[in-house]
KELUMDO-357581 format. One line per 10 residues: number of its first residue (from 0); their letters; for each residue x, y, z of C-alpha. Coordinates in steps of 0.05 Angstrom, whole numbers, plus 32768, in hexadecimal, padded with zeros to 4 digits. Each point is the difference from the previous one (the first is absolute). Layout:
<recs>
NUM) a) X/Y/Z; ...
</recs>
This chain:
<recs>
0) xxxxxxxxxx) 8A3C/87DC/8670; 7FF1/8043/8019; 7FE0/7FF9/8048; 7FE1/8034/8034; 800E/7FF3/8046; 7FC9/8025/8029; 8003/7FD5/8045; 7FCB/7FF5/802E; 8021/801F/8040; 801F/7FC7/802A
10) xxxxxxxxxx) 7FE6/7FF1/8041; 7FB1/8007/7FDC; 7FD1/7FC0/800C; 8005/7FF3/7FBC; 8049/8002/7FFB; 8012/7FD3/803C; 804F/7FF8/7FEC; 7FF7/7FB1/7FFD; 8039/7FE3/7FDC; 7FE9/7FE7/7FBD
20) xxxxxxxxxx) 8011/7FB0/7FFC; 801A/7FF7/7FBE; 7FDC/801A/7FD0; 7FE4/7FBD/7FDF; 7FC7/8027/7FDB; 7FEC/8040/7FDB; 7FB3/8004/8012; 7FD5/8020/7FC8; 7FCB/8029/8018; 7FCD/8037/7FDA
30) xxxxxxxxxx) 7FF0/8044/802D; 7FAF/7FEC/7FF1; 7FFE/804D/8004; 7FE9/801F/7FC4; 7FFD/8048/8011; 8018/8037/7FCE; 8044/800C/801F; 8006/7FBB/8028; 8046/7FFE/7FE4; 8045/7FEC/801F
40) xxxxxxxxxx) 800C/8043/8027; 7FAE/8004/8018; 801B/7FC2/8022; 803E/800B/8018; 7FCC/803E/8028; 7FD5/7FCF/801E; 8032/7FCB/8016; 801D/8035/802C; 7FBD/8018/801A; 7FD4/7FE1/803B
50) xxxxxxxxxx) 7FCE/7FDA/7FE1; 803E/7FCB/7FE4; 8024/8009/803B; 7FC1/7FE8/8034; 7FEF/7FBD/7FCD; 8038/8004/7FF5; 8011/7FF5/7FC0; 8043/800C/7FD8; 8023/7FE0/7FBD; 8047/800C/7FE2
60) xxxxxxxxxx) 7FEB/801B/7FB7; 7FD1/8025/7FE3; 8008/8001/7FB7; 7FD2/802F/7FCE; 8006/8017/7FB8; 803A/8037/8006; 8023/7FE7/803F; 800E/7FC5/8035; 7FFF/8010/804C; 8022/7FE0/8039
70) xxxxxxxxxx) 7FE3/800C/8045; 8022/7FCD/8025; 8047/7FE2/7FFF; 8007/7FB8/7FE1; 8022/7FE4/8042; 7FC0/8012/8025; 7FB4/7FE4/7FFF; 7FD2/801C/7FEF; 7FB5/7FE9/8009; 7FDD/7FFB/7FC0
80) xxxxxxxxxx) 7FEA/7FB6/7FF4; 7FCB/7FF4/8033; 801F/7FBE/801D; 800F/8019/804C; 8043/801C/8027; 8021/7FBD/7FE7; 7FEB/7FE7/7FBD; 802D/7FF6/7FC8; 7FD8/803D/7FD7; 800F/802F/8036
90) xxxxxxxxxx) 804A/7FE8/8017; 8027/7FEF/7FC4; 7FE2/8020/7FC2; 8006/8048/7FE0; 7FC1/801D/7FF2; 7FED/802A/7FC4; 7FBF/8023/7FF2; 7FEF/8014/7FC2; 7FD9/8046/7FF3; 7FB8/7FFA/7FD4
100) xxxxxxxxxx) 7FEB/803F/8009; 7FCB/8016/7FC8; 803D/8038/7FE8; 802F/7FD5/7FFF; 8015/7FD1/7FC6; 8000/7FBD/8017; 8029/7FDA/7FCD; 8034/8031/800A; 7FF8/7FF3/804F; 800A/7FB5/7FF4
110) xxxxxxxxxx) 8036/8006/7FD4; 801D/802B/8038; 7FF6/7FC9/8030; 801E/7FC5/7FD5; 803F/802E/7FF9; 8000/8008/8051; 7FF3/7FB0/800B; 803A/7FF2/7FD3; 8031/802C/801D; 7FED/7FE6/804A
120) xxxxxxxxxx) 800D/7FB8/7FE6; 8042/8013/7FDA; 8017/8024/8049; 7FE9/7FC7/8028; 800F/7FC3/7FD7; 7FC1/7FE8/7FF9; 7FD6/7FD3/7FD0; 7FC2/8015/7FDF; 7FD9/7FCB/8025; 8010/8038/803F
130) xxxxxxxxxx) 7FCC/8031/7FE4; 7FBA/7FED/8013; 7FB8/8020/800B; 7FE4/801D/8042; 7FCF/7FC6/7FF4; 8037/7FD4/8011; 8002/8008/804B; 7FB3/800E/800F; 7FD5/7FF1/7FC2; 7FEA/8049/7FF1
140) xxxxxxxxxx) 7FF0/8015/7FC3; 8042/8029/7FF7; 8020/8019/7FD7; 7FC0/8008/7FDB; 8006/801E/7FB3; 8033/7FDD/8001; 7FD7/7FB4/8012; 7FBA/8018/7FDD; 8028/8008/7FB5; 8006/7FBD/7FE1
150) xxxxxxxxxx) 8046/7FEB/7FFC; 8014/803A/8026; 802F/7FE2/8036; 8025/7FD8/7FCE; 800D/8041/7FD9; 8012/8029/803C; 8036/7FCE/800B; 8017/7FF0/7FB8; 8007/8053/8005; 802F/7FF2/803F
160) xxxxxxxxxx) 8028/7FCC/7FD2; 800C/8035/7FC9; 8030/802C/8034; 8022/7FC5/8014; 8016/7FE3/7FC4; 8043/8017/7FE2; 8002/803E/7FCE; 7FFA/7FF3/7FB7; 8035/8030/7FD8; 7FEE/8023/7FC7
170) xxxxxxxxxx) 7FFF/7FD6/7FBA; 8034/8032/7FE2; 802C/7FEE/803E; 7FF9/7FBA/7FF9; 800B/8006/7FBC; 803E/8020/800F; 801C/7FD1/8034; 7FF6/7FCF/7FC9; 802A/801A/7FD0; 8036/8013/8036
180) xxxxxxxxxx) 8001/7FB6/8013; 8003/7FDF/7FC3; 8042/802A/7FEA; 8019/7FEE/8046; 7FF0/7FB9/8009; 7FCB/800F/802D; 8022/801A/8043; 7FEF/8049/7FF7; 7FBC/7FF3/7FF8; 7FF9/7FD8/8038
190) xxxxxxxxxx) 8029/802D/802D; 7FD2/803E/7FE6; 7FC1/7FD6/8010; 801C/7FEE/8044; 800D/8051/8014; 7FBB/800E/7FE1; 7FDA/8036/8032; 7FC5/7FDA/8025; 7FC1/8021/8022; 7FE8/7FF3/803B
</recs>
């Protein structure tokens, strides 16, 4: 996963150098900004600038079509979910933001985003019961595309499942395992599958 760190400057309102408790969650949120150009470096801008430092207002990932964006270190809040200075939303989840900019293309955004969720879990040992919607801690209607398509919660998560199952080889591998196995009683093949080269 190839991520750009672009930090808010510490010591900023909305980068208050809390210690992060956990994480528990991966918060889902949409940008509900869809500008031409409202893509992950646009907001890596304003997250440094006044107007999200005074609300203040800060998250850990933005994540677009072509790249994802950290702005804030995973051992640190950031405040995102609208539930205060000590609810769960703010204090022990990550918080990813997903672009849907009118330029940008959105499936590829999601996709984007499921491959950032699953990595996160993977680092941090968590289930997939961990990643939940803004709507979770305050009842907005976030994130939004995502909530308004039918069914489109369940596939953002069965998308999140895909990374984290175990790679498939090749059928001509397989295949070939097979017939090294049968001639040797089955240990080779084993030990091949067992050394087998895993994603993340």
């Amino acid at each position: 996963m190839n991520i750009t760190q672009n930090f808010i400057p510490a010591g900023r309102r909305n980068r208050p150098g809390i210690k992060l408790t956990g994480p528990k969650y991966i918060t889902i949120h949409d940008t509900a900004n869809p500008a031409k150009g409202a893509d992950a470096l646009m907001h890596a801008r304003y997250l440094k600038g006044d107007d999200a430092a005074n609300r203040p207002a800060s998250w850990h990932f933005t994540v677009d079509d072509q790249r994802v964006v950290q702005h804030i270190p995973l051992d640190e809040v950031a405040w995102h979910a609208g539930d205060g200075s000590k609810g769960p939303g703010n204090t022990s989840s990550i918080a990813i933001e997903i672009c849907e900019n009118v330029d940008c293309d959105r499936a590829k955004a999601e996709a984007n985003a499921a491959e950032l969720v699953a990595y996160l879990l993977k680092q941090f040992g968590l289930p997939i019961d961990a990643v939940v919607q803004h709507n979770r801690w305050t009842g907005k209607d976030c994130p939004r595309i995502i909530r308004h398509r039918p069914g489109g919660w369940e596939a953002f998560l069965a998308a999140v499942r895909e990374h984290l199952s175990p790679p498939v080889p090749p059928a001509d591998e397989v295949s070939a395992w097979a017939r090294e196995g049968a001639g040797l009683g089955g240990r080779a093949a084993a030990s091949r599958t067992a050394r087998a080269p895993k994603t993340r």
